[in-house]
Structure formats: structure tokens, C-alpha cells
MIVEXNU-963345 format. One record per atom (N, C-alpha, C): atom name; x, y, z. Coordinates in pm, whole numbers. Example, Ala and Ser with C-alpha at 12.3 -4.5 7.8 and 13.67 -1.06 7.14 Angstrom:
REM residues 2
REC  a   east  north     up
REC  N   1319   -569    780
REC CA   1230   -450    780
REC  C   1320   -330    780
REC  N   1285   -225    708
REC CA   1367   -106    714
REC  C   1290      3    787
//
This chain:
REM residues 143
REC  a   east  north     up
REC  N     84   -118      0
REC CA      0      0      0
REC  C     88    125      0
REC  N    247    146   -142
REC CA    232    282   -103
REC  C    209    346   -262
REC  N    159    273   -361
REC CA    145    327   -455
REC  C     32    278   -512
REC  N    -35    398   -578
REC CA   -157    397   -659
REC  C   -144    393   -841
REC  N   -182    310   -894
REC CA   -145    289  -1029
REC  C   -283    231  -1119
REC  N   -325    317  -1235
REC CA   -403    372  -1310
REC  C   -404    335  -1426
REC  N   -480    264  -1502
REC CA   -465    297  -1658
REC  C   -585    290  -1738
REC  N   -620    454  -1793
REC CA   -762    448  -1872
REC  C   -713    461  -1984
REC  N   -846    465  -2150
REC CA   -813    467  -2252
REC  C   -912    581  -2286
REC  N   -825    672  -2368
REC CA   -923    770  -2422
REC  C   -950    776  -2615
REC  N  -1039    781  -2647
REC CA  -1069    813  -2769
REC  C  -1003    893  -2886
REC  N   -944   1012  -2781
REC CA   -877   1100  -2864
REC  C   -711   1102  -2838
REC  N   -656   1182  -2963
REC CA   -504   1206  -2936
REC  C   -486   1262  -2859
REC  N   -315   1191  -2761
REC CA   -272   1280  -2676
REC  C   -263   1403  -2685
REC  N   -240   1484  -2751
REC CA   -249   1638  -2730
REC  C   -382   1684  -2623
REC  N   -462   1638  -2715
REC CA   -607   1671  -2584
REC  C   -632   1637  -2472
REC  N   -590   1492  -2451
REC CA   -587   1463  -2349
REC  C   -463   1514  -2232
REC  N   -321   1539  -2281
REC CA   -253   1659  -2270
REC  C   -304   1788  -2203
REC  N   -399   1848  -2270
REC CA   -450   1974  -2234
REC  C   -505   1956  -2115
REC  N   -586   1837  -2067
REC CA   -656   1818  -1975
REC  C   -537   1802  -1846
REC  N   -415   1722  -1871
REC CA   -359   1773  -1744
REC  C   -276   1862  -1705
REC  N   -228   1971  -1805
REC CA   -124   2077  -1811
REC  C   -224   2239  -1852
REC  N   -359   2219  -1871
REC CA   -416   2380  -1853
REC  C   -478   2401  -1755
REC  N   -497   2526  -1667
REC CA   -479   2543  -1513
REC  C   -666   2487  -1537
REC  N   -711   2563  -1631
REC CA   -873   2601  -1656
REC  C   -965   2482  -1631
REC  N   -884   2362  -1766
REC CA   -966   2206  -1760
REC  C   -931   2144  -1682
REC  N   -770   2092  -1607
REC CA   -726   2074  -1484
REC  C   -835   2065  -1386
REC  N   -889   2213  -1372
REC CA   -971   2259  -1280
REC  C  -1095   2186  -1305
REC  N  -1150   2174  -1438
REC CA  -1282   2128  -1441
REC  C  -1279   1920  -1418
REC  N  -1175   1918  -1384
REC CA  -1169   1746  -1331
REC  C  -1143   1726  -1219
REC  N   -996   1792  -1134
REC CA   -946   1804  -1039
REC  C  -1031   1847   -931
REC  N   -898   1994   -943
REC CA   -922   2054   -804
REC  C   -895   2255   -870
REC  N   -915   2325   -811
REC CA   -901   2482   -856
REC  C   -758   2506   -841
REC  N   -688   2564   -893
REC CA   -524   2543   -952
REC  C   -461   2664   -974
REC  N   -283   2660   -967
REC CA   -273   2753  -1033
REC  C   -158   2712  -1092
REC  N   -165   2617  -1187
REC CA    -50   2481  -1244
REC  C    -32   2563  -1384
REC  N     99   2553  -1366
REC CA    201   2593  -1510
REC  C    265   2481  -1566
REC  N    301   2453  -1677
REC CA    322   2366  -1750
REC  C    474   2392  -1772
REC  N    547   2422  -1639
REC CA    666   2460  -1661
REC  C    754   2359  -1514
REC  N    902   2350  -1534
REC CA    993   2256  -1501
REC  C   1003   2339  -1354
REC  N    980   2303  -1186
REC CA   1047   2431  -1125
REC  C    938   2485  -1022
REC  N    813   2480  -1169
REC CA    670   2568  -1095
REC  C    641   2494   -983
REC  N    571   2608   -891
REC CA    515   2541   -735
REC  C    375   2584   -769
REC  N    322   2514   -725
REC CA    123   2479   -744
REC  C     80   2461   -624
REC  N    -33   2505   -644
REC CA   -154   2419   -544
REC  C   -315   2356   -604
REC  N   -331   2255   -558
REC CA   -442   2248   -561
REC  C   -533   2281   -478
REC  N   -665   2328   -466
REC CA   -754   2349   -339
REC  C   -891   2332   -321
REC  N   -914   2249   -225
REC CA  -1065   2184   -236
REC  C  -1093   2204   -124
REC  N  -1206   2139    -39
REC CA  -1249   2158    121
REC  C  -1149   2102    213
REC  N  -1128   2118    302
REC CA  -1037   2089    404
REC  C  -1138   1920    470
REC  N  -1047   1798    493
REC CA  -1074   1700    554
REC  C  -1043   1651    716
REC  N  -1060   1732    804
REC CA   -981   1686    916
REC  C   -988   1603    959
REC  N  -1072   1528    925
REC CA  -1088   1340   1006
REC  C   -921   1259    907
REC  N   -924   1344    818
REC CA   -799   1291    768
REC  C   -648   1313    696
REC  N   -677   1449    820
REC CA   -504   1533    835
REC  C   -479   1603    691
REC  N   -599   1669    648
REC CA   -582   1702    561
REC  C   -666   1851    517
REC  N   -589   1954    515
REC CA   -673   2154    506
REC  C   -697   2142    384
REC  N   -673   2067    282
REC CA   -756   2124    178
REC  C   -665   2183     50
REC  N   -520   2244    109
REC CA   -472   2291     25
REC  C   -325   2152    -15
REC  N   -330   2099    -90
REC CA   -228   1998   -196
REC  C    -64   2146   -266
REC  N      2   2072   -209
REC CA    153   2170   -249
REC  C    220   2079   -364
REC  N    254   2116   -451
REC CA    312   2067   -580
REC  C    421   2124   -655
REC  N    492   2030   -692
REC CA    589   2108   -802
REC  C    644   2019   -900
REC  N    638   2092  -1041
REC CA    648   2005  -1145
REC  C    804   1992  -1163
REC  N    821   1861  -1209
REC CA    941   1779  -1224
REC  C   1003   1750  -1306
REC  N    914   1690  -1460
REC CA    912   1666  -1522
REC  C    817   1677  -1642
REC  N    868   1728  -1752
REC CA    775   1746  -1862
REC  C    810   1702  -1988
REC  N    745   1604  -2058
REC CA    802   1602  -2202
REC  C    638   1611  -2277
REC  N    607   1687  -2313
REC CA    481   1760  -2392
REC  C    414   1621  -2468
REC  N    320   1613  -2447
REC CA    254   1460  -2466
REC  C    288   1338  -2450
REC  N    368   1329  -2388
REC CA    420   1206  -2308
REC  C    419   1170  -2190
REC  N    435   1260  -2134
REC CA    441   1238  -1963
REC  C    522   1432  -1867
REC  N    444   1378  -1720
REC CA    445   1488  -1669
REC  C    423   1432  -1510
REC  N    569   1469  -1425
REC CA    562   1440  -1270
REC  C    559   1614  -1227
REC  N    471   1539  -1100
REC CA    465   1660   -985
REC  C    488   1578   -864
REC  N    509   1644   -785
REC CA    528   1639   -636
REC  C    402   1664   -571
REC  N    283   1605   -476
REC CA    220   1609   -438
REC  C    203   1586   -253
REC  N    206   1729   -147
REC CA    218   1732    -39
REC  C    109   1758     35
REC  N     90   1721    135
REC CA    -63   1796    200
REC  C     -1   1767    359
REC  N    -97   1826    424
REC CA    -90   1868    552
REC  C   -223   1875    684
REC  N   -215   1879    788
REC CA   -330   1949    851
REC  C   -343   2101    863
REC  N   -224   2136    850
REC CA   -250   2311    854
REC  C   -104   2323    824
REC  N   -103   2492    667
REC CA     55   2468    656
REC  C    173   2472    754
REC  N    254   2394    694
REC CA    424   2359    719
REC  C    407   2243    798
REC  N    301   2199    815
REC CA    314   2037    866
REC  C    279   1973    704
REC  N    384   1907    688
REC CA    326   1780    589
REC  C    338   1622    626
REC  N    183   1558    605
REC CA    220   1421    646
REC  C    180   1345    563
REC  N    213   1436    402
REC CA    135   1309    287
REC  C    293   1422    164
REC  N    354   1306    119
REC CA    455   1344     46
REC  C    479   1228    -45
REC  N    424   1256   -157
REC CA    419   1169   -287
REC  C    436   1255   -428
REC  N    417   1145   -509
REC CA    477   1190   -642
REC  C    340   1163   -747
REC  N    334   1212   -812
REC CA    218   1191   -926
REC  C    314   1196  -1104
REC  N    270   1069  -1141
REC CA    344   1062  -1256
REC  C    230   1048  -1348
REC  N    211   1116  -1463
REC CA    125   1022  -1573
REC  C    210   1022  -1712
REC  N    177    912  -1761
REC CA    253    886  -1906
REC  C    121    832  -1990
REC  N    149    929  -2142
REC CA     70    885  -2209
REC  C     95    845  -2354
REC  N     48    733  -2383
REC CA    105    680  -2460
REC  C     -3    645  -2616
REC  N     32    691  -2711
REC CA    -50    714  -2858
REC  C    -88    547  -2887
REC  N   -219    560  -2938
REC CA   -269    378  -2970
REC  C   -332    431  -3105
REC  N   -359    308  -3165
REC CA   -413    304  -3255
REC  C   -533    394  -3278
REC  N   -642    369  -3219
REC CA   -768    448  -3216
REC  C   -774    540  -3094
REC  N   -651    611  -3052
REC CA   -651    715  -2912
REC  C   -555    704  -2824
REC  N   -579    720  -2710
REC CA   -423    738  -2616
REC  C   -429    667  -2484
REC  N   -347    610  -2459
REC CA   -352    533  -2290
REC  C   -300    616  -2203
REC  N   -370    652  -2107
REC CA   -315    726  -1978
REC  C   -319    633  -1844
REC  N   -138    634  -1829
REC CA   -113    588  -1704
REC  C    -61    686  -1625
REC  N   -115    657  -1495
REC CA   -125    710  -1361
REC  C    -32    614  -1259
REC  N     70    692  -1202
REC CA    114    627  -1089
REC  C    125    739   -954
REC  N     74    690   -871
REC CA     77    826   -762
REC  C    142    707   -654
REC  N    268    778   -607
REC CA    369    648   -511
REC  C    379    733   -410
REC  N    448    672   -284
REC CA    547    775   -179
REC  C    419    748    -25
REC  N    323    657    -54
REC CA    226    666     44
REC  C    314    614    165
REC  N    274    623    308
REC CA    335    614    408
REC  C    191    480    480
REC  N    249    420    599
REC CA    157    364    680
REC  C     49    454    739
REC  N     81    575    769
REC CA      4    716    846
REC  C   -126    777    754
REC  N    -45    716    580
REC CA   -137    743    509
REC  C   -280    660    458
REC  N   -278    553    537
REC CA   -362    453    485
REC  C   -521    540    446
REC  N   -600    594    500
REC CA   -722    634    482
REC  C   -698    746    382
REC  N   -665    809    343
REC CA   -659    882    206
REC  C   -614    794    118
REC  N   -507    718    121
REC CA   -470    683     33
REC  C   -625    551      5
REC  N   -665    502     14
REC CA   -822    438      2
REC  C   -905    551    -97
REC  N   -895    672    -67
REC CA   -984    773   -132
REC  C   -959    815   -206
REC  N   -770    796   -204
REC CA   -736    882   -315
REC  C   -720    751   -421
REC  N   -714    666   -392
REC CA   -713    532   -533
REC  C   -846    519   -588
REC  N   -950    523   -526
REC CA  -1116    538   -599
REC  C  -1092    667   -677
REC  N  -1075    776   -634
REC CA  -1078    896   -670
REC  C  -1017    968   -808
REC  N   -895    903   -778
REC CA   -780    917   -883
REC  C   -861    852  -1040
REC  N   -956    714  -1031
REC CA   -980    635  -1124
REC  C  -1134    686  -1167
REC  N  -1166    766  -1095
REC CA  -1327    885  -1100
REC  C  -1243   1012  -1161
REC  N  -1186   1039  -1155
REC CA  -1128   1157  -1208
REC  C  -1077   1166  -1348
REC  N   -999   1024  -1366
REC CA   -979    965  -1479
REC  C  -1108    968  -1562
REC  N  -1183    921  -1508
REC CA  -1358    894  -1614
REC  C  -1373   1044  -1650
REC  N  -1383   1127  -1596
REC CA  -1442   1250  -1556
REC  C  -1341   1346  -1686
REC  N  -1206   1284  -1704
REC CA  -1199   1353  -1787
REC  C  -1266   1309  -1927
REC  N  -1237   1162  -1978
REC CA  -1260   1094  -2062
REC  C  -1464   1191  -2062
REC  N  -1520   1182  -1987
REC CA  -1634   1279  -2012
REC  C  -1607   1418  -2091
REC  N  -1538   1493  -2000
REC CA  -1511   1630  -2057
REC  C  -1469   1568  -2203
REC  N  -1370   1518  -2242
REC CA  -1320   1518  -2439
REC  C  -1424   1464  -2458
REC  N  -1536   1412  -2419
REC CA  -1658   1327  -2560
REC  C  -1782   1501  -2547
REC  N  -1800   1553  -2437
REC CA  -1843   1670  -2458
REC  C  -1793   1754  -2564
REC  N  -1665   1759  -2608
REC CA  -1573   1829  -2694
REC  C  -1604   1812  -2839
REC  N  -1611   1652  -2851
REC CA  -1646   1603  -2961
REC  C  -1778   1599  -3057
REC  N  -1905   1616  -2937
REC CA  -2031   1602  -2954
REC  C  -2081   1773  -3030
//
């Protein structure tokens, strides 16, 4: 239990599906409200309601790692109960890879701790709902 690992299939070419995890705007319309740059360095946040049953304010600290423009893209993913405590320090990788009729997106989110067991439960359902959620947004696109 310290890594979460993902793999949906989308319809369309990576580029679009691309857009969905590197523009702050659509990001937002799957995720969480953002202020993510598609740059090597950048520090982010994500921000949603605060969870305290599970050591967690709400605000996600990030920084991108890695970028190769339709291929793949790591961040650093931290959270806390209130800032400068962090007790969730993981990595979010996705790689996407061109198919015949569209693109495979894999997801690996690693670095979970024993402390982390109950998010990490929420965040593996979640991660694979989020996944759908985009695959929704591109068939809206298409229609």
C-alpha cells in the first residue's frame, strides 16, 4: 500500500488529453481549482475543502518535475493538517502513450506512508473517478 497505479483509454489524441492535465482552466474542471504551469520548477496548489478526520486543510503543495509535452508529466504532491506540517509526500506521474484508435493514460501516484492509509483508500477510488471525468469532458468536446 504505497502506490496507486491507473490505466484508462481515451478516444482522442494525446495532445487533448494533454491539455486536460497541463491547462490550469480544464485541470480545474476534473481536479481541483489550480494555479498549475506547464513549466519545469513551478510550485502549485491544488484546493478543495479541508478533511480533518484525515489530516488534511484542503490545500495539496506541488511542483512540477518533469515534462516532455505529450508524453508524460511528474509533480510532487504534499498535503498537511494546517501549513508547514506535511504528512502526505508523494509523487504523481502520468505517461501517455498514442494507440491506434486514441491514447492510454497511465497514472502512478507512489510515496504513500503507513500514516497514510485512509486517504490513500480515497485517493485510489478517486484518482480512477477523475480519470472517467476527464474521458467525459473530451466526448463533450467532440459532440
Amino acid at each position: 500500500m504505497n502506490s496507486i497505479q491507473h490505466t484508462y483509454f481515451y478516444q482522442q489524441a494525446p495532445a487533448a488529453v494533454w491539455a486536460y492535465l497541463t491547462e490550469s482552466e480544464l485541470l480545474a474542471q476534473w481536479l481541483m481549482p489550480n494555479d498549475f504551469r506547464a513549466e519545469i520548477g513551478h510550485e502549485f496548489t491544488f484546493r478543495t475543502r479541508p478533511m480533518p478526520a484525515f489530516d488534511f486543510d484542503g490545500i495539496v503543495y506541488c511542483k512540477v518535475l518533469e515534462i516532455e509535452p505529450n508524453k508524460r508529466l511528474t509533480y510532487s504532491w504534499k498535503g498537511g493538517p494546517r501549513p508547514g506540517e506535511i504528512t502526505l509526500d508523494t509523487l504523481v506521474e502520468w505517461e501517455l502513450h498514442e494507440k491506434e484508435k486514441g491514447t492510454e493514460l497511465k497514472l502512478r501516484h507512489t510515496g504513500f506512508q503507513d500514516k497514510n492509509a485512509l486517504i490513500f483508500g480515497i485517493m485510489d477510488s478517486g484518482w480512477l473517478k477523475n480519470m472517467g471525468e476527464i474521458a467525459t469532458l473530451l466526448h463533450k468536446e467532440t459532440v
